[in-house]
Each structure stands twice: as C-alpha cells, then as structure tokens.
N, C-alpha and C positions, 0 to 999 in steps of 0.2 A: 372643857375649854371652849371658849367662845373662837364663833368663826372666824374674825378678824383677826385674833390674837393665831389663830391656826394660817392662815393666810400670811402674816408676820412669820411666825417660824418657817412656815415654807422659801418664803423670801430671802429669805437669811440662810438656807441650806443652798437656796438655788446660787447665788451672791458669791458665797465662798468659793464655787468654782465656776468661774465668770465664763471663763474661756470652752470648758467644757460644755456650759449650758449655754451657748452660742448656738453653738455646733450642732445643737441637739434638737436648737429651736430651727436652723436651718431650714429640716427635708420639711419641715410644718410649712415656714415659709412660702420656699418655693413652690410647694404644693397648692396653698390656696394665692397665692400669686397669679401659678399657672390655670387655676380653675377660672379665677374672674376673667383672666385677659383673654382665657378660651372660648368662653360664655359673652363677650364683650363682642366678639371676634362674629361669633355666629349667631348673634342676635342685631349686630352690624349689619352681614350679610342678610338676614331675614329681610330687613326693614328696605337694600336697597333692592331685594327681590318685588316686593311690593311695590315700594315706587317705580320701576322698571315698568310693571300689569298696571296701575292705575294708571300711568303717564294714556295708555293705548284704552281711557275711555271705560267706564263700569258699568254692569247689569248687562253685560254685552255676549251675544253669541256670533257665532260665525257659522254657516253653511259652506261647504265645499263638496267638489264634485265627490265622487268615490273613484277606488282603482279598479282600473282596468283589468281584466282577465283573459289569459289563457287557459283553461284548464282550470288549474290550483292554482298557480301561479300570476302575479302580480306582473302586469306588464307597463302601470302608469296610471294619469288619470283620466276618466272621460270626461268628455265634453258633452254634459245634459245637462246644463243650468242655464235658464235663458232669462229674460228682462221680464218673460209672463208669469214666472216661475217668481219672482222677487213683488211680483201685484200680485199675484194670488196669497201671498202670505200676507201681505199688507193690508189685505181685504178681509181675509177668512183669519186669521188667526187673533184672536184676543191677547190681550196684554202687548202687544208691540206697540212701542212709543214711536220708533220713526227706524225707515231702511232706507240701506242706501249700497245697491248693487257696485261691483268694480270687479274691472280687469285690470290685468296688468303685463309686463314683461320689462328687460331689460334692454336700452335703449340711446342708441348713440345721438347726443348734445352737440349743437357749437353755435360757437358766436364768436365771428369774425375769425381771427386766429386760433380758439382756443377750441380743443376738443373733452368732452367726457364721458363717459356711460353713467347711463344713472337708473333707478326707476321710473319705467313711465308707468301710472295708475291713472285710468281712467273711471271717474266716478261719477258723485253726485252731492250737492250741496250738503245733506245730511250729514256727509262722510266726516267735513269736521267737528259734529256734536255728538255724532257716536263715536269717535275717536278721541276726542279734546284736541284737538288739534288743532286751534284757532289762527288767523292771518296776522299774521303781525305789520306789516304797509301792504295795502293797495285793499285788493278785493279778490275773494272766492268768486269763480263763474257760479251762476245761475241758473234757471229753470230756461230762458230764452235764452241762452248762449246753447245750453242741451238741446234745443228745441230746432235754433240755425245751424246745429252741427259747425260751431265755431273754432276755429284754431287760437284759442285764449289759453294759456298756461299759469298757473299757480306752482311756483318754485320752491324747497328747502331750503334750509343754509347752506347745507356743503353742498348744495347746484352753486348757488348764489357766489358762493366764495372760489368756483372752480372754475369759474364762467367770468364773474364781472371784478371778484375780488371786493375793492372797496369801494367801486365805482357804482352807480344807478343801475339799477337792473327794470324796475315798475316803465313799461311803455316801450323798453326794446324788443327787440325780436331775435328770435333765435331758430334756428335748425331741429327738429325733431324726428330724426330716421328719414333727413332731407325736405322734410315740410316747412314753410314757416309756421311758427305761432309765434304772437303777441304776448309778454310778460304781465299780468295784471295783478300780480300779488306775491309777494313772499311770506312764507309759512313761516311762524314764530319755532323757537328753537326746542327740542325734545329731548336730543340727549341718544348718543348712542346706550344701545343694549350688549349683551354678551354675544346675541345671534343676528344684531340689525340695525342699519341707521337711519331710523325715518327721516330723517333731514335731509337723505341722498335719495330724493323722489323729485319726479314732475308729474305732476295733477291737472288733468285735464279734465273736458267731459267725457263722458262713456258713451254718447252716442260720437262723439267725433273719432274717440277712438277706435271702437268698432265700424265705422262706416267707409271715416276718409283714412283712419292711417292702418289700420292692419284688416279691416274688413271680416271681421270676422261675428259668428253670432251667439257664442255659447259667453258665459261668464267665469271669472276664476273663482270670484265666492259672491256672501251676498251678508255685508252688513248689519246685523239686527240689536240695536236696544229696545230692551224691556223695561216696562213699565216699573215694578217692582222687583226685587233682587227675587224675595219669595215667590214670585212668579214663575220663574224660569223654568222649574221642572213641566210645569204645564205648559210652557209655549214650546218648547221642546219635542214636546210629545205632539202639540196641534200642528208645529211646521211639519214632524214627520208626516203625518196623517193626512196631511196638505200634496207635499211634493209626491210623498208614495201614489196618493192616487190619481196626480198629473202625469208620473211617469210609468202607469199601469202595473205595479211591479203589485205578483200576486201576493197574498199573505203565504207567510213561511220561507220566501226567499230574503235575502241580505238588500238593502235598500243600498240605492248606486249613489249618495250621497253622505257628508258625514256633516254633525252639527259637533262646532266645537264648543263645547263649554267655561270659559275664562273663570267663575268659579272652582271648576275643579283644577283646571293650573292653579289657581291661587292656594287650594289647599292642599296639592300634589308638594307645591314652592316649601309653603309653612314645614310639611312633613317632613322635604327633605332639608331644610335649613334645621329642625329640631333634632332630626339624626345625626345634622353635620355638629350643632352643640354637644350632643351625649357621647358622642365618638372622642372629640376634643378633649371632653371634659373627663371621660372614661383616663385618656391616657394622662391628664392633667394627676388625675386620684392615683395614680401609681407611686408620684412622689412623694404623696400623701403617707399611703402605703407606706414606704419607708423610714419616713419620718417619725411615723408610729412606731416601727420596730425599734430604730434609734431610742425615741423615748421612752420603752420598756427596758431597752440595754441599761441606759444610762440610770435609770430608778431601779434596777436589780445589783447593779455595783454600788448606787448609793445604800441600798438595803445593807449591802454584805461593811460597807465601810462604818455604818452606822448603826451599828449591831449593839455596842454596848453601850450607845447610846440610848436603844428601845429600850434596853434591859432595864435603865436607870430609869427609864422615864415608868416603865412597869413598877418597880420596885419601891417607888412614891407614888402608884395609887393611879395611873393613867392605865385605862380599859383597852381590849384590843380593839375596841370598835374608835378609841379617841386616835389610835396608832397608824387604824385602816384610812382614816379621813384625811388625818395628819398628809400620807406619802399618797394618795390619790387628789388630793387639792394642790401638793407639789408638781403633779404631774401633770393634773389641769393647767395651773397656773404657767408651768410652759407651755404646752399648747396654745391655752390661750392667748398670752402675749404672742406665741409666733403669728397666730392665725391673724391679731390688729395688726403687726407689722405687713404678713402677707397679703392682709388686704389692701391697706394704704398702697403697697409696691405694688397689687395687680392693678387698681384703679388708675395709680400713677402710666402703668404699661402700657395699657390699654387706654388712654388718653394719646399716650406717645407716637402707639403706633398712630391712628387716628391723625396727629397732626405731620407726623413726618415722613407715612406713607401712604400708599393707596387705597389701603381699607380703612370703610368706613366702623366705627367699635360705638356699640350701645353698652355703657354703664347702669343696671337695672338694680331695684333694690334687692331684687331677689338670687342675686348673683353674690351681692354683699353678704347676705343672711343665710345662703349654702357654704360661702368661704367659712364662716362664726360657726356655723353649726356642724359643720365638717371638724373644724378645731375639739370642738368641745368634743365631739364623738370621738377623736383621736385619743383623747386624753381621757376619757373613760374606761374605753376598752383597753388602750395598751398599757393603762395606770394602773388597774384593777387587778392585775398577776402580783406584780409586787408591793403594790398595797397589803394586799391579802397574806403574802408570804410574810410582811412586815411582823402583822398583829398576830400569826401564829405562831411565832419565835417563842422558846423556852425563855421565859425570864430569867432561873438561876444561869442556865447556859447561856442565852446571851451575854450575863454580866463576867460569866469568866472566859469572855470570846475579847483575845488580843489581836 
C-alpha cells in the first residue's frame, strides 16, 4: 500500500473517534506549547542579560581593591589603588585602549527645596567610552576642569528628574554633600538593571573628588578597555604583573587586588540563562511524557477494537510489516498534528506573554524544530508497542475475535 493511501486510512481511523483523538492529541499539545514558550521565556531572558553587560561598555576589565584580613577572615576592602597605580598600567601594559580611574560613594543632592541621595562617581573623561555612556545635553568635564580641581557636575536622569523634574537642569547649581557644583551635562538614559541604576549617579572629576569633597587618596577601581576582546587574557596577566610589583607583594602570596573580567560575567550570564532554558524546558517535556503514554493507551485500545479488522485485512494478502506501518503512522499522524497545533499555541504564548507582560520572549527557529521533533519522537516510540502488537496478531484468531 502506498504511503498516502496508508496516511488516508489512518485519517479515517483517527476521524471516527473525533473526540477521543482530541484528547489524546492534548498532552502532545501542551507539551510542545509549553517547550516553545519555555525556550522563548529563557532565551528572552538571555538576550536581556546581554543587553544589561553591553549597555556598561565592551572589551572592558575592571581592577578593584582586594579584601582585607584578619587572620582567615575577611574584614572588607583595602584601600591600595592610587592615581600612580592606573599610569602605570596605562604606560606598561600593552593592549589597553584608554583608562579611566574612579571613586565613588553615596551622596546627599539638593537644589533649592528638593533633597536626594544618589551616586557620586568621581572620574575621568574616558569613563564615558569605556562605559558607553555618552552625554545627552550639555557637556562631560574635561582634562582642565581635572586639572582646576573644578566643582562641574555631569547628572543621570533619575538625578535630573529628582532634582529639576521637567524643568532646565544644564547651568544650575546644586549642593553636593553641602558643596556647590555647577550642572554642565546630562547623561543620556541607560536603563535600570536587576542590581543597579546608572542613571541614579553624579559624575564629577576625580581630582575634585578626592581633594575638595572627601579628601581622600586611594581609588575604588580603575577602568580599563582593551584593545581586542582576544586580548584580554594578556592584559590581565601584564596589569597583574604591573600592580604586584608596585605593591611589592612577593611571589606565592594572594595579590591585594582583583581584576574583573566582563567576559566571564558574560559567559557565567549565557550558562546560566542556558540552565534556566533546560530546567524549563526539562519540566515542559513531562507533559510530553504523558502525552506519549496517552498515545500508546489510546492505540492499544484502538488495536484490541480493531482486531478483526487486521484479521481481514491479513486474510486478503496485507503483510505484517503493511499492518506495523499502518498503526505506527496512525500514531504519528497524532502526534504530529498535535505537535503543529502545539507549536502555533506556544509561538502564539510566547508572543503573548512578550506583549502583555514584563518578560521579554525570543521566538528562535530552533525551538520550533525541538517542538517537531519532540512530536515526531513521541510518536515513534510510544506508536511502536502497538504497532508491533498490531502485526503479530493470529490472523485465524483475530478473524474469530468479537
């Protein structure tokens, strides 16, 4: 019997009990429904994990102090990173494109009536092209504003909107932990994170901050993009090699500084957003799971109902291997079909949520073509029992089976 014509009879078996083979294509259904819209869900979250790290600037490392000791014990951080410490890398170390040291802390705001806390970060003009961070009205301080030890500020939006609202902010002045400074720039908008809102910063110079408003001489980190991404492991290793022997630390002890790496967040991020997919997608496959066993139920009941029907169809010359194909392409063919309904409904969900609630959902092809191929496996394996029981039925006995 030709395939099509075997696909027809299936059709027609399936047909006859409409409502039963609903039911049956259901747990198929929901099952690759719930894989896409899982897989949608957590390649959503990938993508806004990435755009989160690139927003803060690429090829980038950061230097920070290390922790303090007691003993074994972790008592905080020290304070050994200085301004000489961030020229000497910038001098000796190859592959750095540009640095740009900063401190920081948090820091009571006002102007006029109004009060805020916010960040204050003291840097250096670098800080917005290793960051991306560009000005959106007025202007970033400069090399001469560092130089005069200026009280010039560069604002966020949620300074901006906390402080002036909707009003001019570029040219006023404001209170910075009782100082004035002058307003000369607002920062373009970034976008809160899960752990942070750059937007809720004031940007000053780093020598004004260390001199006129906290007085202090050590650094919180120190800036660095690299020339090439492939770079990194080597500038790495020459900033250690650098700071270790400015801060005499002998060989075989733990160096008092850490370099962070934004590469490895990124593929820390990747691993676990890929975990948070196969977890999803693990419990998605459960109703899978079932769905399968459903469709083995229902094709060992259709076997025993249509028993003397094999017989006959035996009894005219049809092989057990035309018999096996017969009830295993029946059993495909619901999978099948459930598995195009479950994908249209996960791509549908996973759209939905996307526009109706807070997560963002990636629709990928390859999430379409695990939903298909998930189907078609389902219908293999749990077809394959009763298939098989089908074709090795007694012909005489099947035909005198009421």
């Amino acid at each position: 019997m030709l395939l099509w014509q075997v696909i027809k009879v299936a059709w027609r078996g399936i047909l006859a009990n409409k409502l039963r083979t609903t039911l049956t294509m259901l747990g198929i259904i929901i099952g690759v429904a719930a894989i896409i819209a899982m897989l949608s869900l957590g390649e959503g979250a990938k993508k806004q994990v990435m755009e989160s790290i690139s927003r803060f600037g690429t090829n980038q490392l950061k230097v920070r102090p290390g922790a303090a000791r007691l003993g074994h014990v972790r008592t905080g951080s020290v304070e050994n990173l200085t301004m000489d410490d961030a020229e000497a890398i910038e001098k000796e170390v190859p592959g750095v494109r540009s640095i740009s040291p900063s401190v920081g802390s948090t820091g009571q705001l006002k102007y006029a009536n109004k009060n805020a806390t916010s960040l204050i970060t003291g840097t250096t003009p670098l800080f917005m092209e290793i960051n991306n961070f560009p000005v959106a009205e007025g202007r970033f301080f400069d090399e001469t504003d560092i130089k005069l030890l200026k009280r010039v500020a560069a604002i966020g939006t949620t300074v901006k909107k906390d402080l002036f609202e909707d009003g001019p902010a570029i040219g006023e002045e404001i209170k910075i932990e009782g100082q004035t400074f002058t307003v000369i720039g607002i920062m373009s908008t970034k976008g809160q994170t899960s752990w942070f809102d750059p937007d809720d910063q004031v940007f000053i110079p780093v020598s004004t901050y260390m001199r006129r408003l906290y007085n202090q001489d050590f650094l919180n980190d120190i800036n660095i993009q690299v020339e090439n991404y492939e770079d990194i492991p080597d500038v790495k290793k020459g900033i250690e090699r650098v700071l270790r022997a400015r801060h005499r630390i002998p060989e075989g002890v733990e160096s008092d500084f850490s370099i962070r790496d934004f590469s490895e967040m990124i593929a820390t991020m990747q691993k676990t957003s890929q975990t948070f997919s196969i977890l999803l997608s693990g419990i998605a496959a459960v109703s899978l799971l079932v769905g399968g066993i459903g469709v083995m139920n229902i094709m060992l009941v259709s076997v025993t109902e249509r028993t003397r029907e094999i017989g006959i169809r035996m009894a005219v010359g049809a092989r057990r291997s035309d018999i096996l194909r017969q009830f295993l392409i029946e059993a495909l063919v619901i999978t099948v079909s459930g598995g195009l309904i479950g994908i249209a409904i996960g791509v549908g969900l996973g759209a939905s949520i996307s526009y109706f609630g807070d997560w963002e959902t990636v629709i990928t092809p390859f999430s379409i073509a695990l939903g298909f191929f998930f189907s078609v496996l389902i219908g293999l394996i749990f077809g394959i029992y009763p298939a098989r029981k089908a074709s090795l039925l007694d012909p005489i006995e099947a035909l005198r089976y009421e």
